[in-house]
Each structure stands twice: as C-alpha cells, then as structure tokens.
TORROGU-230620 format. One record per residue (C-alpha): x, y, z. Coordinates in steps of 0.02 Angstrom, whole numbers, plus 50000, padded with zeros to 5 digits. Layout:
TORROGU-230620
XYZ/...
***
This chain:
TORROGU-230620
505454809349172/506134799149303/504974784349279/505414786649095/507294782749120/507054771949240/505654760849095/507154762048995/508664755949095/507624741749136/507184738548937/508974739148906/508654753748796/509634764248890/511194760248981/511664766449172/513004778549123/512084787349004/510284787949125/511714794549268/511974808449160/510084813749115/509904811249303/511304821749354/510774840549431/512444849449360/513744845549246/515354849149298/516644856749156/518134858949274/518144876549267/515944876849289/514614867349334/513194868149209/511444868949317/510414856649216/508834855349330/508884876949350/507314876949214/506514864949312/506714872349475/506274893049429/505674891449245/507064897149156/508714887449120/510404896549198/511034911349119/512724913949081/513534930149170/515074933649010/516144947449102/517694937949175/517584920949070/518384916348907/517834914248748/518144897748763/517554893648938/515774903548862/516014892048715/515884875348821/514524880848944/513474886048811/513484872048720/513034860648880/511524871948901/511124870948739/510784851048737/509624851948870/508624868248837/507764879448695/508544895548741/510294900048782/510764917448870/512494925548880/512394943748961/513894956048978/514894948348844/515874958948729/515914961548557/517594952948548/517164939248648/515374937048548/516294936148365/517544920648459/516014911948497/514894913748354/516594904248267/516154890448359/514014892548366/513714901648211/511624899648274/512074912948418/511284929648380/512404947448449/511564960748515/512854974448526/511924987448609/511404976848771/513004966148746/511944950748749/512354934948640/510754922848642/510304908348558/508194902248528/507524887648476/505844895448387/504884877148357/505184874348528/504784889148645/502934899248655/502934916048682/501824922048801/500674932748678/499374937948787/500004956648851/501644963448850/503124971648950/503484991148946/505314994248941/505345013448969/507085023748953/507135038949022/508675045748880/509665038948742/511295036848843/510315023848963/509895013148797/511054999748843/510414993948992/508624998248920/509144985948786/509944971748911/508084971848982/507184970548822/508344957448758/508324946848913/506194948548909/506024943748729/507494927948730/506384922448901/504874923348795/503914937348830/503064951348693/504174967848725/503544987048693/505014999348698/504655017848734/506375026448725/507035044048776/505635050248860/506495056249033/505805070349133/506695083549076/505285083148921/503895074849025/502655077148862/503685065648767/503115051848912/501345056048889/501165053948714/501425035648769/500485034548915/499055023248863/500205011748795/501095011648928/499495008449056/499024993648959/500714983048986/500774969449117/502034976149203/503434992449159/505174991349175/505705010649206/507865012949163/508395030149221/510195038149262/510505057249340/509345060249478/508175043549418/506555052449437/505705044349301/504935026949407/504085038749519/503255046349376/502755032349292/502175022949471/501055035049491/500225034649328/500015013949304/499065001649408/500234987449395/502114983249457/503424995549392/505244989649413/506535003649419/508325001449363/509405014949395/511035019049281/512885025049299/512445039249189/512745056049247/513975068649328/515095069249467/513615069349609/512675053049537/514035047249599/514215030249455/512025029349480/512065029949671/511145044749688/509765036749558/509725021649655/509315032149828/508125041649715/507075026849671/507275017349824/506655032949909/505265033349768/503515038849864/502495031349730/501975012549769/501974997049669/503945001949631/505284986849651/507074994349624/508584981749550/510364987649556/511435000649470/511504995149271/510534978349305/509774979249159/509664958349166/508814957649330/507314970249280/506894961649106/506934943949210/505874948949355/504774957449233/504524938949139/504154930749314/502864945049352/502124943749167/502114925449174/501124927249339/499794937149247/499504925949096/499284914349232/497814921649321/497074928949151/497124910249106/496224904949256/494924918149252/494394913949085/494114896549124/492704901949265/491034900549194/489694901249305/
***
C-alpha cells in the first residue's frame, strides 16, 4: 500500500495532502480520533463503545470508519440514540435486544464458513448479553449457532443440544445467578469455552459478582472468563479463537504427503 501511494504521488496522480491522509494512523474529529490502521494491526477495524457519546459524535465516527472498512460496529447504543443515527445512515441495521447498531458491506467481507461459534444462554433474562455476543460474532464474520435458555436448573434442556454444541469451534457460555453453567459445558467439550457472567439475579449475586467468582473459580479447564455483562468481549475473542482454527484446518488440508 505504501509503495502504491508513494507510485502515485510521484505520477502526479495523487497529490501530498491527500496520500498524508491515506497515510495517517488516526483521524482526529476533535472530540475522537478514528484508529484507521486498528484492522491492520488486530484484524478487525475499531469498534465503537455508544454509552456516553452523542448521536451525533456516533454519527461522525461512524462514518470515518465507514470509508476505510467493510464493517462498522456500534455496541451499547440505545434505541434512542440508534433511530438519531439511522437519520443520518439509513444502511445501519438495529439490533434492539443486544443494543448493537452495525453496518456490513456483504460484496466485500467473507464469512468464515468452515465451523461455527456456540453462543449458549443459560435463561431468557441473560438474552441480551447472549445477543451482544452473537451480534458482535456474526458483524466480525463468523457463522453463529444460538442455544438459548438451557441453564442448570433444567440441565436436560442442555443435553438435547449437546452434539451440536461439541461440534462448534469454540462456545461462548452467558450465565447470571450462581453462573454454573461454563463449568458444565467445560466439562463436556474439547475446545475453548468462554464464560460471561451476568447482572442477573438477587440480592447475593451481588450485580453478577458472585457469577463472576463462580466461573473464575470454575474447576473445569479450557474456561476463559470476560467481565460482568461483556457480552462484546466473549463474541470477539470467540472470532479471534475461530479465526485461529480455520487457520490451522486450512493448513492441514494443504499437507499431502
């Protein structure tokens, strides 16, 4: 890419100001500065964190991402918010359940086909950070299976799902209360299991701490535990661990002895 701009400057084609800005690593808004070389560093271009920014200040940082990259992300934004912005980027698509506005260019983005990620929820009221997994996993390109309400307190309901389950790449497990459902499901699977623990629950989860000790405390192995609600940061870690498999499958497919 560099060379390229370079060719061009030189041609005339393109003039300095304009190769200073393809060159530039951010892109500073005043109020933000845009991360422009973030794909090209970790794979994935930045992801815009809604809670605490305007509609307006999403408006303009989206729409910087959005001339550089095939996928835009914008978690923890509300409903309110979402409708302002879709004024402006009527492309954006709202999910309201994982409060997620996203935006995917479909001609220009593969999804990794081969396998898929397990988003497990342990009841219905942990569906929104279930869904703020999911959502993130699919916008980042990966194939998504979700197995919903199927907590321990009916631990048949899990096992009517189990082979599914064992053939994912990798599981992300989103549990509130106690959060007893990753140790379950580590010790069932052969590959990584990500836990997420909720807020959900009475006065002694204490807002999903006591879920969060539960799964950090977890005696099963292969279990990686995110924080309370993180819903975000178990659907992208799952993509970087799936990625990492297609990887490898691809390599191993290419020895022929």
């Amino acid at each position: 890419m560099l060379e390229e701009i370079l060719n061009q400057v030189q041609k005339g084609t393109l003039s300095v100001l304009e190769a200073k800005k393809q060159l530039a690593t951010f892109e500073n808004l005043g109020f933000a500065k845009v991360d422009h070389h973030r794909k090209k560093r970790q794979g994935f271009p930045e992801v815009v964190y809604g809670e605490g920014k305007t509609a307006e200040q999403i408006i303009s940082i989206i729409q910087a991402l959005r001339s550089r990259n095939h996928q835009v992300l914008v978690t923890r934004i509300s409903k309110e918010k979402a409708d302002r912005v879709q004024k402006a980027c009527p492309e954006f698509i709202y999910n309201d359940m994982a409060q997620i506005l996203f935006w995917k260019d479909e001609t220009g983005t593969e999804e990794n086909s081969n396998g898929y990620i397990a988003i497990i929820c342990a009841g219905t009221s942990d569906l929104k950070v279930a869904e703020e997994a999911a959502v993130t996993a699919e916008v980042l390109g990966s194939k998504v299976h979700r197995i919903y309400d199927v907590g321990v307190a009916g631990i048949h309901r899990l096992f009517n799902h189990l082979e599914e389950i064992q053939n994912a790449t990798v599981s992300v497990v989103v549990a509130g209360m106690e959060g007893a459902l990753p140790s379950v499901v580590g010790g069932l699977v052969s590959h990584p299991v990500i836990a997420v623990p909720t807020s959900v629950g009475y006065g002694a989860n204490f807002n999903g701490l006591s879920a969060l000790l539960t799964m950090l405390n977890s005696c099963a192995s292969g279990i990686s535990v995110v924080n309370i609600d993180n819903g975000f940061g178990g659907g992208y870690n799952a993509v970087l661990i799936h990625q990492l498999a297609q990887k490898g499958a691809g390599k191993n497919e290419e020895t022929v002895f």
